[in-house]
N, C-alpha and C positions, 0 to 999 in steps of 0.2 A: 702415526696419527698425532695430530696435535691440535687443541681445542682452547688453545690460548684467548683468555676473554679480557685481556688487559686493553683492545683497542677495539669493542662493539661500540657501534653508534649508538646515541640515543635514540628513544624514539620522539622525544621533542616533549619530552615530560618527567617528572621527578617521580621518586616512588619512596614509601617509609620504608628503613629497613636496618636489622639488625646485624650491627657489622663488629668482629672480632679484631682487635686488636693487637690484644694480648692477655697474657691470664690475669683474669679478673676485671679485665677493660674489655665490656661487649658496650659498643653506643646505638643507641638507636639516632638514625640520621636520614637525611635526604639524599638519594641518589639519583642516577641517571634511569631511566627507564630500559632496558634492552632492547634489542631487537633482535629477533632468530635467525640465526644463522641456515643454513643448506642442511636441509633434514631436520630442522629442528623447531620447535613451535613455542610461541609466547604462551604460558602460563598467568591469567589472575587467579593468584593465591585462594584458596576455599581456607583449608588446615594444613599445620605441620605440626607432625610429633619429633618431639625432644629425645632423645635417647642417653646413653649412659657415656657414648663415646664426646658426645656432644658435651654434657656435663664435664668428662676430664680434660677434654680438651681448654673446657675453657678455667679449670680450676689450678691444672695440674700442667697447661702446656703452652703455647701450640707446638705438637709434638708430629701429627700427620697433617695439619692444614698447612697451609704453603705460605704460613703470614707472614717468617723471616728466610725462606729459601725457597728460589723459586722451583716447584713442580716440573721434573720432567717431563711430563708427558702434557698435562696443561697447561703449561706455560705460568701459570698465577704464581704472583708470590705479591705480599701483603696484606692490607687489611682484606677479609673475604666476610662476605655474606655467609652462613649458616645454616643448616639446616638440608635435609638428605631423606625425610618422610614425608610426602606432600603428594596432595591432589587439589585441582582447580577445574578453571575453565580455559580452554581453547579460544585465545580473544585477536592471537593474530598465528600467519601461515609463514616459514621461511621456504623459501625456492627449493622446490621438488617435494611439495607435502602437497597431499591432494585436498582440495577444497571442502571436502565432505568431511575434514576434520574440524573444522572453523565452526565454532560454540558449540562442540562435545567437551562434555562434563569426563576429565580423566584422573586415573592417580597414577604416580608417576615410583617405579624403584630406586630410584639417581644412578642403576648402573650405566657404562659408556663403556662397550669392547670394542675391540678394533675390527671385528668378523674374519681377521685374516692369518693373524700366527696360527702356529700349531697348536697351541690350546685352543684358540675359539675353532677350530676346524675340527678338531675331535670331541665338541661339544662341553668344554669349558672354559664357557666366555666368561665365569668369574675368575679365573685363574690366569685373566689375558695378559700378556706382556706386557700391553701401553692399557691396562683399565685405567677408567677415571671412575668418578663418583661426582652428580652436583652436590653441592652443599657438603662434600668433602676435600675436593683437590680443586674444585673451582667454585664460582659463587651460586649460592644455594636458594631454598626457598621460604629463606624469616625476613621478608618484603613482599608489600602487593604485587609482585610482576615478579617472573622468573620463567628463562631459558632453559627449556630442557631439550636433548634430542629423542624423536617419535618412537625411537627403537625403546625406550625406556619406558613408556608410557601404553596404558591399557584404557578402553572408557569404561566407565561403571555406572553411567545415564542407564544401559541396559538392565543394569543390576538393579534400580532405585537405589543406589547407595549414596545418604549426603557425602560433604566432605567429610565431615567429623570421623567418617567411618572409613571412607577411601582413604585417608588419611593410615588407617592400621595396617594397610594391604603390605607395606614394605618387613616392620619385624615379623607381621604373620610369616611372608616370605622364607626369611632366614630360618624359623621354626619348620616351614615346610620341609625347603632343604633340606635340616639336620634331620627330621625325621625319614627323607627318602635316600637319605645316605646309610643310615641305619638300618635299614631293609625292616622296617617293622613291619610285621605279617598281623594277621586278622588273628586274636587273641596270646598274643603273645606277651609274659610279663615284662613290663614296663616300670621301672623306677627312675624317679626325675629328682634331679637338688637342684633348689631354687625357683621360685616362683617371681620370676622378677619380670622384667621387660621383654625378654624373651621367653624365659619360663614359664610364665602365663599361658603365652603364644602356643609353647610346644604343648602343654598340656593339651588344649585343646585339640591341636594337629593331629599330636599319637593319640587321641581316643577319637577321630575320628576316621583313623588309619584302622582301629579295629583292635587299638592296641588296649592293655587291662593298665591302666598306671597309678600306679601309688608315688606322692609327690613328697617331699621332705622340703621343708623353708623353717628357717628360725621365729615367723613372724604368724600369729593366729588369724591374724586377717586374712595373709596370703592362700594359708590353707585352707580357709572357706571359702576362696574367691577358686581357689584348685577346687575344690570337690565341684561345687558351678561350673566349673568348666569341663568338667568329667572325668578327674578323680575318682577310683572307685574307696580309695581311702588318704590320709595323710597320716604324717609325724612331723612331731616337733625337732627341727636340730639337735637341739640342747640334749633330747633323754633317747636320739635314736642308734640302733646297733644292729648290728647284719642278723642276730637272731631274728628280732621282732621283724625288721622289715621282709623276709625271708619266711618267717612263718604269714606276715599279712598276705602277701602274691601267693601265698600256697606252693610253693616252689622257689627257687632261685629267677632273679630277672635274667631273660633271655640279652634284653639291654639296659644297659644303665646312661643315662644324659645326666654329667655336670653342666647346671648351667648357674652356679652362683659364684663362682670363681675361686671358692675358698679353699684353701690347700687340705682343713681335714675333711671335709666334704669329697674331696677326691679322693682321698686315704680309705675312707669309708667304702666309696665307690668301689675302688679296687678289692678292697677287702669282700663285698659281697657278690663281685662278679663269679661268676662259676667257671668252669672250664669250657670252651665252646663260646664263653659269652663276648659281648658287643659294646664296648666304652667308646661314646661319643663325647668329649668334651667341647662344649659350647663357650660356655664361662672362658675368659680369659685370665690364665694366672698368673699375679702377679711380678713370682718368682719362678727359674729353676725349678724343677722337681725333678728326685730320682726315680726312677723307675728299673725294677726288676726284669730284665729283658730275659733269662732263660726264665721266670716263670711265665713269659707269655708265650715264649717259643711251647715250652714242654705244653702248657694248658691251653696251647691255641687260641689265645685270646685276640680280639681283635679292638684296636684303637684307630678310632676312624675320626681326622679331623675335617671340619664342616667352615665354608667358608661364604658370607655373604649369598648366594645364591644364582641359580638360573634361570635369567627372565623368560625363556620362552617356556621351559617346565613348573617354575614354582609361583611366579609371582600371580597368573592368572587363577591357579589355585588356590593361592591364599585371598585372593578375591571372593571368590567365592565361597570360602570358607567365612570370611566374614560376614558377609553378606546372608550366610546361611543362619547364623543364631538372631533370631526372630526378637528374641529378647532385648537383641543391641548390645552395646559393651560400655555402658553406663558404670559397670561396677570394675572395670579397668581403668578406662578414662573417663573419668566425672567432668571434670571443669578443663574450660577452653578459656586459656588465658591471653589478654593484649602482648603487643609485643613490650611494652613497659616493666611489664614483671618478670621476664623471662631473667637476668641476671639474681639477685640477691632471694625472688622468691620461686624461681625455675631451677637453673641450672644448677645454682651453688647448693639448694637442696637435694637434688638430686645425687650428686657428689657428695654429700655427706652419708648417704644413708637414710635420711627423716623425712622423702619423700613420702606424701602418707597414700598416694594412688599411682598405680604402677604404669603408667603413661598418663603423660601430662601434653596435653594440645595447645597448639597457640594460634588465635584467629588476627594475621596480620592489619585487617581494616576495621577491628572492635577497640574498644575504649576502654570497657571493661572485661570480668572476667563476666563468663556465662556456662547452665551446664551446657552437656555435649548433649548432642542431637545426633544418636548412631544409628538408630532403627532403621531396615531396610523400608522404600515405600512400594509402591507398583512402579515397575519398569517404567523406560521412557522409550516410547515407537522412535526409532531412528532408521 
C-alpha cells in the first residue's frame, strides 16, 4: 500500500495551514488545496486536538513524521501538515464513496491499514504492516481542507456532537482500547497514574467499563477533574504508597494503568500489583526499564502493551462515550485556539509540562481564541 501525497492535485484553491519544518520551525502558510483520492473524502476542518506526540515532535524532533526521511509506506518526506485528531464536514467525494456521504458532519481516527496482511486479517489493523496515520506519516488536519480515507472516519451528525467534541473521539479511542485490552470487568479495582491527555480519557472509560478507579497525578487540578470523571477517590504523587492506595480500593488493584510515563510511577505500579494482577502501561518511558521476569513468572503477572487502537471496535465507542457526558468536556478542553498560537503558546507548552488544560483545540478558520463548545445537542435525521 502506498498513499504517497507528494503529487495530489489541487483543487484550484489555497488553504491555511500549519506546516512542520523542523524543531521549533512550525509556519503557518498557504497551501494547495487537496483533492481525495479513491476511497477517500475532502474534509473542511471543524477542530483538531494537539496531543503530546504532536508537542515532542515538534520540540524534541522530527523523529516519526517523515520531514527529513521519506516514509515508507506514504511515500512523504518533508515539510508535512500536522495534526491526527480531527473532525469536519464532508465537502467533496473521491471515486468510489457513495454520495450519501457529501455534507455529513464526521470525526475522523487518522488510522490507514492495509485490510490485507496478517495482522489486519486476525483483527489487528493497528499493528498493520504498512499502517499509516494522517497528520502522522502524511499531511494532517492543522489546515481548513484535509484528505482523509472513509475507512477512518465515523459521522457524529447522528450523535449531535459539534466538532469541538468529535474532535476528542480519537484519544478517547486509545483510552478505550487500553481499557479493552485490560479486560476490565464490572467492579473490579482499578488504579490509574496520570491524568493527562490520555489519563483523563481512561479514567472515564474504565468507570464506565464498571471498573472502581482510584487515580494518582502529581497535579490538584488533575485530580478533581479525575474524580468528575469518575474517580471513586485520588492521591497526590508526591505522598502516595502501596499501603494507602491498597487500603483506599479496599483490596489490591486487579489492574493497574501507567499512563504518566514516569519511571517511579511505574516502580510504584509494580510494587502494588498483586499476584494474578494486570499492568497496562500506556505512558510511554522514556528510558529502559528493568524488569524482574521470574517475579512475574512465579506471580503470574501480567503486562499488557496497548497500541493506538481498533477502528472498527474502539473508535465508535469512544464516540459515544463522548457524546454520553451531557455536561460536555469543558473542564478537559476549555479553549479552542487559531492556528497562530499553536507554536510558542500550544505545542511548546504542552512539551514543557505547564499546559494548564489537559487538551488544547485548534479551530483552523478562527482568528482568535474561543471557549469550546462540547455539549451534545439533538441528533441530526440523516
Amino acid at each position: 500500500m502506498n498513499v504517497d501525497d507528494s503529487d495530489r492535485t489541487p483543487a484550484g484553491t489555497t488553504m491555511r495551514a500549519a506546516v512542520l519544518y523542523g524543531a521549533g520551525d512550525l509556519r503557518i502558510e498557504d497551501r494547495p488545496r487537496p483533492s481525495p483520492r479513491p476511497g477517500e473524502v475532502l474534509l473542511e476542518v471543524g477542530t483538531v486536538g494537539l496531543c503530546g506526540t504532536d508537542a515532542s515532535e515538534y520540540t524534541n524532533g522530527p523523529r516519526m513524521f517523515p520531514v527529513h526521511e521519506r516514509h515508507p509506506v506514504s511515500g512523504h518526506q518533508g515539510p508535512m501538515i500536522i495534526g491526527h485528531e480531527f473532525a469536519g464536514r464532508v465537502v467533496a467525494l473521491g471515486p468510489d464513496v457513495g454520495p450519501e456521504w457529501l455534507g455529513r458532519d464526521v470525526a475522523s481516527c487518522g488510522a490507514i491499514s492495509c485490510t490485507g496482511c496478517w495482522q489486519c486479517q486476525r483483527g489487528r489493523p493497528n499493528l498493520c504492516t504498512s499502517y499509516v496515520a494522517v497528520g502522522l506519516h502524511r499531511d494532517g488536519a492543522l489546515a481548513e481542507y484535509v484528505t482523509t480515507p472513509l475507512q477512518n472516519c465515523s459521522p457524529v451528525d447522528t450523535l449531535g456532537m459539534p466538532p469541538d467534541a468529535a474532535a476528542l473521539g480519537q484519544p478517547m479511542s486509545i483510552a478505550v482500547h487500553a481499557c479493552s485490552r485490560a479486560r476490565v470487568q464490572d467492579g473490579e479495582r482499578v488504579l490509574i497514574f496520570g491524568v493527562g491527555g490520555i489519563g483523563a480519557f481512561l479514567v472515564y472509560a474504565v468507570s464506565a467499563a464498571g471498573g472502581r478507579v482510584i487515580a494518582v497525578d502529581a497535579s490538584a487540578d488533575r485530580l478533581a477533574l479525575a474524580a468528575r470523571l469518575g474517580a471513586l477517590a485520588t492521591f497526590a504523587a508526591q505522598t502516595a504508597n502501596a499501603e494507602a492506595l491498597v487500603s483506599a480500593l479496599d483490596g489490591p488493584p486487579e489492574v493497574v494503568f501507567e499512563a504518566s510515563g514516569r519511571p517511579e510511577a511505574l516502580a510504584l505500579a509494580l510494587r502494588v500489583l498483586p499476584p494474578g494482577g494486570r499492568l497496562v502501561p500506556v505512558g510511554l518511558q522514556s528510558h529502559a526499564v528493568e524488569l524482574d521476569l521470574r517475579q512475574l513468572t512465579l506471580s503470574e503477572l501480567e503486562l499488557i502493551g496497548t497500541m493506538a487502537m481498533v477502528r472498527e471496535h474502539d473508535f465508535d465507542r469512544a464516540l459515544k462515550l463522548v457524546a454520553g457526558r451531557r455536561a460536555g468536556w469543558g473542564d478537559v478542553a476549555p479553549t479552542v485556539v487559531p492556528l497562530e498560537e499553536l507554536a510558542a503558546g500550544g505545542l511548546k507548552t504542552i512539551a514543557d509540562g505547564k499546559a494548564e488544560a489537559v487538551k488544547l483545540l485548534v479551530d483552523p478558520r478562527t482568528t482568535t481564541s474561543r471557549p469550546s463548545r462540547t455539549r451534545t445537542t439533538e441528533p441530526t435525521a440523516v
